[in-house]
N, C-alpha and C positions, 0 to 999 in steps of 0.2 A: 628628299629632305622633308617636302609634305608630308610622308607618311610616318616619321617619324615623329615629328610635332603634334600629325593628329593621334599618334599610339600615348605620346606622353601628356596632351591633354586628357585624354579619356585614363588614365592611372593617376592624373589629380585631380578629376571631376568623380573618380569614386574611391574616396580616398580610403575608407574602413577596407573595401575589397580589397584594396592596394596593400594595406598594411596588416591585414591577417593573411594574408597570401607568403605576401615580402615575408614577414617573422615566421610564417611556420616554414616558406623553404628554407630560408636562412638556417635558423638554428637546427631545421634536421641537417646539414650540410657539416655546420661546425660540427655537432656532437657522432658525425660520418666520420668525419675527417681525423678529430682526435681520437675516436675507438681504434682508426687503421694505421693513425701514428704509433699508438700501443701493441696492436697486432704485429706492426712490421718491424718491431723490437724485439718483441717475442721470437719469431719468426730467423731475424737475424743474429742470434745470441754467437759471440764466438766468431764471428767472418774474417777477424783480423788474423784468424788462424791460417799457414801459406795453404792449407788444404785440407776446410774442414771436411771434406768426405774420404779423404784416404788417410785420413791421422785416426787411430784407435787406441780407447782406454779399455784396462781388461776389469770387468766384472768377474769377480769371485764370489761364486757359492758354496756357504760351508753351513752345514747340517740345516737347510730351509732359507737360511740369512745370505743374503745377498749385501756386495760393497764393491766398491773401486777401490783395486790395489795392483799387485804384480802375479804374474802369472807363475813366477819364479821364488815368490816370496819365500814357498817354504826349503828354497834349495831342492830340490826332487825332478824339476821340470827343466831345467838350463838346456837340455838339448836336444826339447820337443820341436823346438822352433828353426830351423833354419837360418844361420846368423845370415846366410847371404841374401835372404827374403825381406831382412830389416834395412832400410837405408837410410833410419833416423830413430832414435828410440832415446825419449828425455825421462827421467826420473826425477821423481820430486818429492818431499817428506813436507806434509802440512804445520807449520807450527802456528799452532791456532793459540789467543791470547796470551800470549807471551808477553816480553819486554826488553827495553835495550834502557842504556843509563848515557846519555852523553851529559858532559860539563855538570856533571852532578844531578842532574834533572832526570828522573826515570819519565816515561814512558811506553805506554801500551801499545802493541802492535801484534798484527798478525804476518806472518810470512813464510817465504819458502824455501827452504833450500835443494837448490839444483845446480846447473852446469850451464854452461854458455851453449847447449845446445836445445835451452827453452826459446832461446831467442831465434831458433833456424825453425823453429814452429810456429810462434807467435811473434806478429809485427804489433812494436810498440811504435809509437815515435819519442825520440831521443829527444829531451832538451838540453841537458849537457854532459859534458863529458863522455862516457864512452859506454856500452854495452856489452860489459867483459866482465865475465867471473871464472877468468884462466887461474887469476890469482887466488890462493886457498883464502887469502883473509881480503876479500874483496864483497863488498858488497853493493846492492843497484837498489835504489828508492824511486816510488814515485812520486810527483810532484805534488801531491797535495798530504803528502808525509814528511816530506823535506821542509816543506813551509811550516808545520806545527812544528816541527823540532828545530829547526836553524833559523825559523824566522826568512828575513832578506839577506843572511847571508851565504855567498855561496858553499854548497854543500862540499862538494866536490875535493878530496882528498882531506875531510876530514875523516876521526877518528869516531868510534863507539864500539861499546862494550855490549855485550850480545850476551843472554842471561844465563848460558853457558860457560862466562868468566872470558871468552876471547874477546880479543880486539879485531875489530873489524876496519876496513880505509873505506869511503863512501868514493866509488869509481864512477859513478854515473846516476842521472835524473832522467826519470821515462815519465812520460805522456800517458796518460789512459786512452783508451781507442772510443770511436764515436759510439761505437756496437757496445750492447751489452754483451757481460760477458761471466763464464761459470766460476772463473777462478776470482777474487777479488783479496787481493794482498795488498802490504802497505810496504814491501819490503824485496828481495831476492838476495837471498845469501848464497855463498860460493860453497857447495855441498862436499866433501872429503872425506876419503874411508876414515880420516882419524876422527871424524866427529862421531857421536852415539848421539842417537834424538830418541833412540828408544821409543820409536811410533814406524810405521810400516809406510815403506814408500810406493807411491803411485808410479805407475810405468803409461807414458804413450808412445803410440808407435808410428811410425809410417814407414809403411809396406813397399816394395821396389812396384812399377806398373807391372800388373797382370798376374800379381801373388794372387791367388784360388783362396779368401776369405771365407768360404764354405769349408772347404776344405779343411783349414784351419781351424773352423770353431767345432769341428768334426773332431778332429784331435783335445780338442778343450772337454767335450763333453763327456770321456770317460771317465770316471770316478776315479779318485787315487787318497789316498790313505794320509790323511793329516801330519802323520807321527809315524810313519812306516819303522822304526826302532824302537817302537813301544806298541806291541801287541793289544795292550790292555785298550788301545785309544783307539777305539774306533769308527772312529769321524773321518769322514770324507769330505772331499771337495771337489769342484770344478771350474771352469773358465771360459768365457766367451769376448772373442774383441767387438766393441760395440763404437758405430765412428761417434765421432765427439760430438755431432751437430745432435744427435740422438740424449746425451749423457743430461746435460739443461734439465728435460723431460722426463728422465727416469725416476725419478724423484726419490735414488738410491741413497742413505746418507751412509758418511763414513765412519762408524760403528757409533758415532756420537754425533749432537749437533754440535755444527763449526759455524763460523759468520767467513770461511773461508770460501765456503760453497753456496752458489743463488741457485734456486731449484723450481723451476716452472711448472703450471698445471694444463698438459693438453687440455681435459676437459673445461675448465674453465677459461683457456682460449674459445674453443670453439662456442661456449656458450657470447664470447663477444662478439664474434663473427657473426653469429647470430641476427641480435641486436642492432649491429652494424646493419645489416641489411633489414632488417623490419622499419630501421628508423628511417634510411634510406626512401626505401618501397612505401611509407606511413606517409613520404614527407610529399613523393613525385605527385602522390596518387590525390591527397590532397589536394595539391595545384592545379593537378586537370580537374578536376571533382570542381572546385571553384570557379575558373572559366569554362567551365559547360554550362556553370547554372546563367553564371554572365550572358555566354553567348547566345543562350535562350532569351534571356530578357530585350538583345538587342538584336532581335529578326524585325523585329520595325525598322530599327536605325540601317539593317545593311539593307532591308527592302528600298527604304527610302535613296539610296546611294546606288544601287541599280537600275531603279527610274530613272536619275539625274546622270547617267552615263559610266556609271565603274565599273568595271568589269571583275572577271573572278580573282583578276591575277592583284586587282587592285584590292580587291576585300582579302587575299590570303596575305599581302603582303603587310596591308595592318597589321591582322592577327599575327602575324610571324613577328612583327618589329613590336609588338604588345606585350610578347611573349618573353622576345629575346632583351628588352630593359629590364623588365619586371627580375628574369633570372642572373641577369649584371649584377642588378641591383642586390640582390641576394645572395649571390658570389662574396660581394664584395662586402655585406655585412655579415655572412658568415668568417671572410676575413678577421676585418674589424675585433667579433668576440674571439677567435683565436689567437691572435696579438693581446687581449687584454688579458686575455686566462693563460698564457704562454707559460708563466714562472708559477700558479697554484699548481695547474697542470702537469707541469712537469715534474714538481716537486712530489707531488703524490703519486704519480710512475715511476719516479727514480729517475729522471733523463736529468742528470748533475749536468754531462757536456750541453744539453740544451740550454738550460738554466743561464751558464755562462756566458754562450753568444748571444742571448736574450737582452741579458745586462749589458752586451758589448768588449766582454770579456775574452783574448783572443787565447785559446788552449792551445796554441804549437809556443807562446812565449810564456818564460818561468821570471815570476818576481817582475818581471818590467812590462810596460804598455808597449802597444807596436809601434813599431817605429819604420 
């Protein structure tokens, strides 16, 4: 208890050392902490997928141009693949800016139409209703698309007009997942040969365990003839399956920009990483840097406490308990500015679900407070 008394008089009897120490490890700490909160967004884009390393998108290349589509697109390839090697394979057609017309009122939207076997890839959470697009005129919103067009009231078996002239039933409200993520819709439509979207649909796939994925893109990378019934056309193409944690990164677009797709920059990750550690490494080195020069000034003061009886263990145990407030204390106000920058923070990364538990706002409930 002594020792700690006499560690926290000597950090208020020098109080400048104290507080240029305290503020510089503090805030290298916060601006540590939020660079690695960005990083491990980065990093985690897509987790809510049931396996994003065995789920693949197929990359098409056609005359130098690269995109994400189907491997199958042009009809030519149906039975390069092995149907028994698939044991999950979703399709999905982008409908980027779009709109739908409920109770007179249009609004903009982007969304997708597929099959109830998007949801055996991707875990949303459910807030009501059900997770089903068996029905052809079914369709599944999320909850912060439900809210701009219904307001508080419930969605859920109502109607809207889809700007293809159909009617559509609202079967279900999903949650967004904590993780960022590549696909970013406001909508899920129930996808059927009798619709024409006249845009080219995306295939991903998941592979049975111990499908030979070499193997595979070994068969993708021989060239094949765009238009094989048209001589004149002589463009080719190719295909490789690429797993999804990868697709974020590739910074592939598909043949145009969409606000459907979020596209990451490795190199400008790593240049945070970076950073992260220089401010890190700037902040440690600092703090020793300051108490050495300290510790030099007070070879009197431990001289003097070695005369009068202290031993080693009694001067290390200061210095330790000198050490270990001082970095409490800058824990806990690097804290401090991470709770006050929580919601600028987040809002300039994008972390919407942050944002909301920040405010207290609970994301598993729709329209109501927890109860």
């Amino acid at each position: 208890m002594n020792t700690l008394r006499y560690a926290l008089r000597f950090l208020l009897r020098a109080r400048t050392y104290t507080l240029i120490n305290l503020l510089g490890l503090a805030f290298s700490l916060a601006c540590c902490i939020i660079l690695l909160r960005y990083i491990h967004r980065e990093l985690t884009v897509d987790t809510h997928c049931v396996d994003r390393e065995k789920v693949y998108a197929v990359q098409v290349s056609v005359s130098g141009g690269a995109y994400w589509g189907s491997y199958a697109a042009y009809r030519n390839d149906s039975v390069l693949i092995a149907p028994e090697l698939i044991e999950t394979k979703c399709s999905f057609v982008p409908l980027e800016n779009d709109f739908l017309v409920s109770e007179g009122h249009r609004y903009r939207c982007d969304a997708l139409a597929t099959d109830s076997t998007f949801f055996q890839l991707f875990s949303y959470p459910l807030i009501q209703g059900e997770k089903n697009l068996t029905d052809p005129s079914s369709v599944v919103l999320t909850q912060s698309y439900a809210r701009e067009v219904f307001g508080s009231d419930n969605p859920v078996g109502k109607t809207i007009t889809y700007s293809n002239g159909q009617e559509y039933v609202v079967k279900g409200v999903i949650g967004l997942p904590t993780n960022k993520t590549w696909l970013n819709f406001d909508l899920l439509l129930a996808n059927t040969s009798s619709n024409r979207w006249e845009k080219m649909p995306l295939d991903l796939y998941r592979f049975v365990p111990g499908a030979d994925m070499n193997k595979l893109n070994q068969v993708g990378k021989h060239p094949r003839s765009l238009n094989p019934h048209y001589p004149s056309d002589t463009r080719v193409y190719t295909f490789r399956f690429v797993p999804l944690k990868e697709c974020y990164f590739s910074k592939l677009e598909i043949r145009e920009q969409s606000p459907i797709y979020v596209w990451g920059d490795w190199g400008q990750l790593q240049i945070f990483m970076g950073i992260c550690a220089l401010l890190l490494v700037t902040g440690l080195l600092n703090f020793i840097n300051l108490y050495m020069i300290f510790m030099l000034k007070r070879t009197h003061e431990y001289g003097i406490r070695r005369v009068f009886g202290a031993g080693r263990g009694a001067v290390f145990a200061q210095i330790f308990a000198e050490n270990f407030l001082l970095s409490a204390l800058a824990v806990l106000l690097a804290w401090v500015c991470i709770e006050l920058t929580r919601v600028p923070v987040s809002r300039f990364f994008g972390f919407d679900s942050l944002i909301q538990l920040s405010m207290g706002i609970c994301p598993w409930c729709y329209l109501y407070s927890c109860r």
